[in-house]
ZAMARGU-4260 file (C-alpha; in steps of 0.2 Angstrom, whole numbers, plus 5000, padded with zeros to 4 digits):
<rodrens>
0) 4752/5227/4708 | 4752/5213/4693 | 4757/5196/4701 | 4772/5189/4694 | 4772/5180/4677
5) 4782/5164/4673 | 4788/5156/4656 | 4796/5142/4651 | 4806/5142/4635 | 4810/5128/4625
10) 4822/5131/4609 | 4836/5120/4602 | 4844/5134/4590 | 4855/5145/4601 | 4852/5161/4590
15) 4835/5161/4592 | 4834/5155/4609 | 4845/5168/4612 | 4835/5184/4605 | 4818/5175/4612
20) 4826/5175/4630 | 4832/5191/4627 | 4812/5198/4626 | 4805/5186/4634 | 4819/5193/4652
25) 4812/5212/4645 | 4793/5206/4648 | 4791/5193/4662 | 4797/5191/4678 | 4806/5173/4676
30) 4809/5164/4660 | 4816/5148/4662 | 4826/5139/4647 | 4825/5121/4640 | 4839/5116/4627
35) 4825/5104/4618 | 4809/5094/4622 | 4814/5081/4634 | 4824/5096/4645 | 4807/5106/4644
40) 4795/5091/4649 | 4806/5088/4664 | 4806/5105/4669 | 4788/5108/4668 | 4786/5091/4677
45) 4796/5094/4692 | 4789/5115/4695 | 4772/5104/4694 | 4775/5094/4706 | 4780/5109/4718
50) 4764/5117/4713 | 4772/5131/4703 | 4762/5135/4686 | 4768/5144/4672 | 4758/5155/4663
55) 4766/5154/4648 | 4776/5138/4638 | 4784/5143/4620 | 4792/5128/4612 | 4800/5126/4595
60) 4792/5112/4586 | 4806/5104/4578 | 4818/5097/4592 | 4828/5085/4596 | 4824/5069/4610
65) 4805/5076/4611 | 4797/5088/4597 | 4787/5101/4603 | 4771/5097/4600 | 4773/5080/4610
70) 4780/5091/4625 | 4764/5101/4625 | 4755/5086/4621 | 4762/5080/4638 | 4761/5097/4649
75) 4744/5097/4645 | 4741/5080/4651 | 4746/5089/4669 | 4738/5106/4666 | 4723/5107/4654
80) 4723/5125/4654 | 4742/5129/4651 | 4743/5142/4640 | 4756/5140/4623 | 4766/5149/4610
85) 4773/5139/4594 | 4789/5143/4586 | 4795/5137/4567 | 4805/5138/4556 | 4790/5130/4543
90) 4774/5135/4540 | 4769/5117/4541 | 4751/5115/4540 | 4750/5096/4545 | 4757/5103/4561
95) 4748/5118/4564 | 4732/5104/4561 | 4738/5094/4573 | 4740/5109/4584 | 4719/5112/4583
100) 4714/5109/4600 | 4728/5115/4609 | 4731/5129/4620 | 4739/5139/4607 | 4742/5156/4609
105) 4750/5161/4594 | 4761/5156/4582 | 4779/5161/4577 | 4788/5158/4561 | 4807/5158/4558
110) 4817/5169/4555 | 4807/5180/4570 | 4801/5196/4565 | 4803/5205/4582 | 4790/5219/4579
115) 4778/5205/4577 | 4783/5193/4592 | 4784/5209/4603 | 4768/5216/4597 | 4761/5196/4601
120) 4771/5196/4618 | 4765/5212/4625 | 4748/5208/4621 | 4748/5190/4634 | 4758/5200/4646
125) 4744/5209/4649 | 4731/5199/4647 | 4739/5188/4659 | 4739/5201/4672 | 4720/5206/4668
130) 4718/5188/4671 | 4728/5184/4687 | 4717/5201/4695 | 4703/5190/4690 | 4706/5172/4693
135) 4716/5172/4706 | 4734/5163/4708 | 4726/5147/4708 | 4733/5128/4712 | 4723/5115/4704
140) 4723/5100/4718 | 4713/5089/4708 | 4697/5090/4695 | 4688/5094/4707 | 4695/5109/4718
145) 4706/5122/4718 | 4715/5133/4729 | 4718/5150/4730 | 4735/5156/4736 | 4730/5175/4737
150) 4714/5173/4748 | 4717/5155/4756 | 4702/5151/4748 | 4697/5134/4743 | 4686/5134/4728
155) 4674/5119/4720 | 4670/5126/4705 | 4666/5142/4706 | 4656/5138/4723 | 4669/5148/4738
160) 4672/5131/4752 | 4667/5138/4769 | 4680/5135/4784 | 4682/5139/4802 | 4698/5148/4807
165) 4707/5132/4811 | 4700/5122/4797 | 4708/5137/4782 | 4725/5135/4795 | 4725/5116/4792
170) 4724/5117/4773 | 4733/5133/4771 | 4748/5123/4780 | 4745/5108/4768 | 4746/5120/4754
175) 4763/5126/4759 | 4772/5108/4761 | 4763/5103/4746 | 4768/5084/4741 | 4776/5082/4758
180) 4771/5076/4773 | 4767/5088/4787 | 4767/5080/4803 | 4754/5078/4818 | 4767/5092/4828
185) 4770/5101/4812 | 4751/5103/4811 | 4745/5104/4829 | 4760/5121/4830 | 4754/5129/4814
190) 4735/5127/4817 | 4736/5128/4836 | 4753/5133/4842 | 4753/5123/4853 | 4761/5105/4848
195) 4755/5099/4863 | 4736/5102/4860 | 4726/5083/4859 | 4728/5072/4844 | 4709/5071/4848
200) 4708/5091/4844 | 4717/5088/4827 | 4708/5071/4821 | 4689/5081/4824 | 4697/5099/4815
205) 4704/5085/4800 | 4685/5076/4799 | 4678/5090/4797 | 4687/5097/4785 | 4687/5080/4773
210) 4668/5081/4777 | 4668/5096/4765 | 4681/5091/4752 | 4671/5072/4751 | 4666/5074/4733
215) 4685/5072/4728 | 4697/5070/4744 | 4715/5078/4741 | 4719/5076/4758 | 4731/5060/4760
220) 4733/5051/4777 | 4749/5041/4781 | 4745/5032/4796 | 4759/5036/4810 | 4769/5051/4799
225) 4757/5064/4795 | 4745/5071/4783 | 4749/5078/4762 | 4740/5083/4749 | 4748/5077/4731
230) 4749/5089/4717 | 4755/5075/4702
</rodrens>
């Protein structure tokens, strides 16, 4: 079964951000609209934050507030590997130069030839699904690791992290309130279910844990509360 695929769209012409969400509903799962730049930037930032990635970001280059390449310019500050799809109305070359280095995907000019976007569409739909059966439905923690939501598998590189039962419970329950605090009884039920299993017990499963993750910690302690992992 193909996971489900995410995009963002970010147009400020409502006739063509009208026929691009109309394919774009046909082919992925959910497609999410930004009127312009700003709108799309603020998006993307906040679905980071809750460690959701899309697989796919199609921007408009011309817009208003933030032009499109500066939006990607931006996301890709968050998300090296963010995938992109450029719409125009121009075929500006001093763009499209700028654009060398980018994550492009393809390229779309104005008016849209449908046959053509379809034909360009269909092809990443399915390249993103041989990839997703590949890589994984991975959340980048840090520069260092990464986690995989379908295995509960923690990854350095491409080197697998080995944990113990309880060690895999700890993280995959960080995982799940990622950039919020879980609590020493939130952690001690989910791990141990017990909450009333020693503090000691949950500080020697914790070490050990860091022990392994050492080369880039994303595990953060706030004395008294609990235990998060950030995803910026």
């Amino acid at each position: 079964m193909d996971r489900k695929t995410r995009v963002l769209l970010a147009e400020d012409e409502k006739d063509a951000r009208d026929i691009l969400s109309f394919y774009l509903n046909n082919l992925f799962d959910d497609v999410i609209i930004a009127k312009n730049g700003e709108e799309g930037l603020e998006i993307y930032k906040e679905e980071f934050k809750k460690g959701n990635k899309f697989d796919l970001v199609i921007t408009d280059i011309k817009m208003p507030k933030i032009d499109g390449l500066t939006m990607v310019e931006e996301i890709t500050k968050l998300n090296k590997e963010q995938k992109y799809i450029i719409v125009s109305a121009y075929k500006d070359e001093e763009y499209l130069l700028k654009a060398i280095g980018l994550n492009i995907a393809g390229y779309f000019v104005k008016p849209l030839d449908v046959d053509k976007m379809m034909e360009m569409l269909k092809q990443i739909k399915e390249d993103l699904n041989a990839s997703h059966k590949k890589d994984g439905n991975f959340i980048r923690l840090n520069d260092t690791y990464k986690y995989d939501k379908d295995s509960f598998s923690l990854y350095k590189g491409d080197e697998n992290i080995k944990f113990s039962k309880k060690e895999s419970l700890l993280i995959e329950t960080l995982i799940k309130n990622i950039n919020k605090i879980v609590t020493i009884e939130e952690l001690k039920k989910a791990v141990w279910k017990d909450k009333n299993v020693s503090d000691s017990t949950l500080r020697t499963t914790m070490k050990r844990v860091k022990d392994k993750i050492q080369d880039n910690d994303f595990i953060i302690s706030r004395k008294g509360l609990g235990y998060l992992i950030e995803n910026k």
